[in-house]
C-alpha positions in Angstrom: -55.6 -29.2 70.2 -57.8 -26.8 71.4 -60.7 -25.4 69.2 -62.4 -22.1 69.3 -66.1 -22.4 69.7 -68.0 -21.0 66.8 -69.7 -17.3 67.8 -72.6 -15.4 66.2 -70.6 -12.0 66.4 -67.2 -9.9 66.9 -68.2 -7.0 68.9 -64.9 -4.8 68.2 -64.7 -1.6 70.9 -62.2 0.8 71.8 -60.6 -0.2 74.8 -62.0 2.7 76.8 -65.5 1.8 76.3 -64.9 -2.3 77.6 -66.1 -1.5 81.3 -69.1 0.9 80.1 -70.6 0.6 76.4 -68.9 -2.2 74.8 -70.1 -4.5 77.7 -73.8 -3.2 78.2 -73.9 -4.0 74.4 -72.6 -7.6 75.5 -74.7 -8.2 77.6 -77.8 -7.2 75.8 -76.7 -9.5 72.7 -76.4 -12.4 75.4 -79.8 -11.8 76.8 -81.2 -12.6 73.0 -79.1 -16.1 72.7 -76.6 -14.3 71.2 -73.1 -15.7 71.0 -70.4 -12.9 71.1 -66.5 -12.5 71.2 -65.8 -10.0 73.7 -62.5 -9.1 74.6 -63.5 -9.0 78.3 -64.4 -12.0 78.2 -61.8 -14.1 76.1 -59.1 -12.5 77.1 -57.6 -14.4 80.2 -54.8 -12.7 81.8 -51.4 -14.1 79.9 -53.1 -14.8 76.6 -51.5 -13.0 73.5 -54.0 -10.4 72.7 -53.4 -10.5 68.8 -53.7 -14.4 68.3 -56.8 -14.3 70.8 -58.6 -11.6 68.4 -57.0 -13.2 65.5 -58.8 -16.5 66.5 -61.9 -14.5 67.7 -62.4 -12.5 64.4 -62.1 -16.3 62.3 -64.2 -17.9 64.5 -67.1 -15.1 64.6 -69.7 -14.8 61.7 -70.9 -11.1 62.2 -68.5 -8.6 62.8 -69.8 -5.6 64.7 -68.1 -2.0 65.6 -69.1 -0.6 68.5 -67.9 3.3 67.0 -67.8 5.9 70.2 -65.7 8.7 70.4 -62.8 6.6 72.1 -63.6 4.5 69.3 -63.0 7.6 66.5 -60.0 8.9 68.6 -58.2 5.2 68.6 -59.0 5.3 64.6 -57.4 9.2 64.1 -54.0 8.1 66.4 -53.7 4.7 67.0 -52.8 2.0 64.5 -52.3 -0.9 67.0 -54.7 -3.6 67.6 -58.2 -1.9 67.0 -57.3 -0.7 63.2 -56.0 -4.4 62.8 -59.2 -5.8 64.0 -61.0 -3.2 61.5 -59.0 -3.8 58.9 -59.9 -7.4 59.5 -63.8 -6.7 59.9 -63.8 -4.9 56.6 -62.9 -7.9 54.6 -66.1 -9.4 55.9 -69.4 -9.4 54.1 -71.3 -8.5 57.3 -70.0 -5.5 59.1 -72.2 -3.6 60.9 -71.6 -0.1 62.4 -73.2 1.0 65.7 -72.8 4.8 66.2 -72.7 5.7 69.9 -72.2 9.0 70.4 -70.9 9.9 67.5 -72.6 10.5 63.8 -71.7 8.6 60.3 -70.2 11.9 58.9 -67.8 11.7 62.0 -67.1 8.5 60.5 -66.9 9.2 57.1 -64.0 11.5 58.3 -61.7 8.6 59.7 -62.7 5.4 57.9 -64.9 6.1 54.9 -65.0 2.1 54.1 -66.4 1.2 57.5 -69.0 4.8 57.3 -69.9 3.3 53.5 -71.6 0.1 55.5 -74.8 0.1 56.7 -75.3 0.5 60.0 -77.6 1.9 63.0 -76.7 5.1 65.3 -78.3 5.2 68.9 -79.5 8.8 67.5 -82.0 7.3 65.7 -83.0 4.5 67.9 -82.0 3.0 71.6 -79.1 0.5 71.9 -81.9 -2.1 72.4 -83.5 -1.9 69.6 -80.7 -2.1 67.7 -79.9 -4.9 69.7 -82.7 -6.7 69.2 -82.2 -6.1 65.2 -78.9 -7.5 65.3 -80.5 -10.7 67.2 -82.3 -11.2 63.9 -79.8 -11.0 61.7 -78.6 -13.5 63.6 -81.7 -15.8 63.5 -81.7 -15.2 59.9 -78.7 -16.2 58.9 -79.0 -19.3 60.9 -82.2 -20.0 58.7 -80.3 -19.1 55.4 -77.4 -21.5 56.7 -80.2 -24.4 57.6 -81.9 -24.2 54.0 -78.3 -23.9 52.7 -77.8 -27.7 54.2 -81.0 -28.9 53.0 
């Protein structure tokens, strides 16, 4: 039996922004220690794309949305694999939203649950500050989860 290693985050992306946005986002979380779930990463050609994500989304303590405007388009028309991996997300206690590109009104308009979360928007800051934020969320969690054991 094969086990899914444990990651710090879920970065969920429209498929559209995996070669550009999504993956500059990966890679900045990596550069902090960061553990993510990435589709372009986890996915190996032949794997089933749903259990993959499926096991991706269990295995992952953050869940972050990546929200572009292939992001908002695949929300308006599309109810395949990205709205099941947000319905999934929203479930979660930690869901953060990263507007790129697009505002939290835009949001509001398409998914008022995920625009009710708090969030950051590359508006107000660069992607790697907000990076660098998430990176402590992180780190805190992993000291709340140490003092939990203690």
């Amino acid at each position: 039996m094969v086990r899914t290693q444990a990651k710090d985050v879920f970065l969920c992306h429209a498929w559209p922004d995996r070669q550009a946005d999504a993956k500059d986002v990966y890679d900045m979380l990596v550069s902090k220690d960061v553990s993510v779930w990435f589709s372009e990463v986890a996915l190996r050609p032949g794997t089933d794309m749903r259990v993959a994500i499926d096991k991706g989304l269990v295995s992952s303590r953050i869940g972050i949305v990546l929200v572009t405007p292939a992001m908002l388009e695949k929300l308006r028309t599309d109810r395949s694999i990205a709205s099941n991996e947000l319905s999934a997300l929203l479930r979660r206690n930690l869901l953060v939203p990263v507007m790129h590109g697009v505002t939290f009104e835009e949001l509001d308009q398409v998914s008022p649950t995920l625009a009710s979360r708090g969030g950051f928007s590359t508006v107000e800051e660069s992607m790697e500050d907000i990076v660098v934020k998430i990176a402590e969320l992180v780190g805190t969690l992993d000291l709340e989860e140490a003092d939990e054991l203690t």
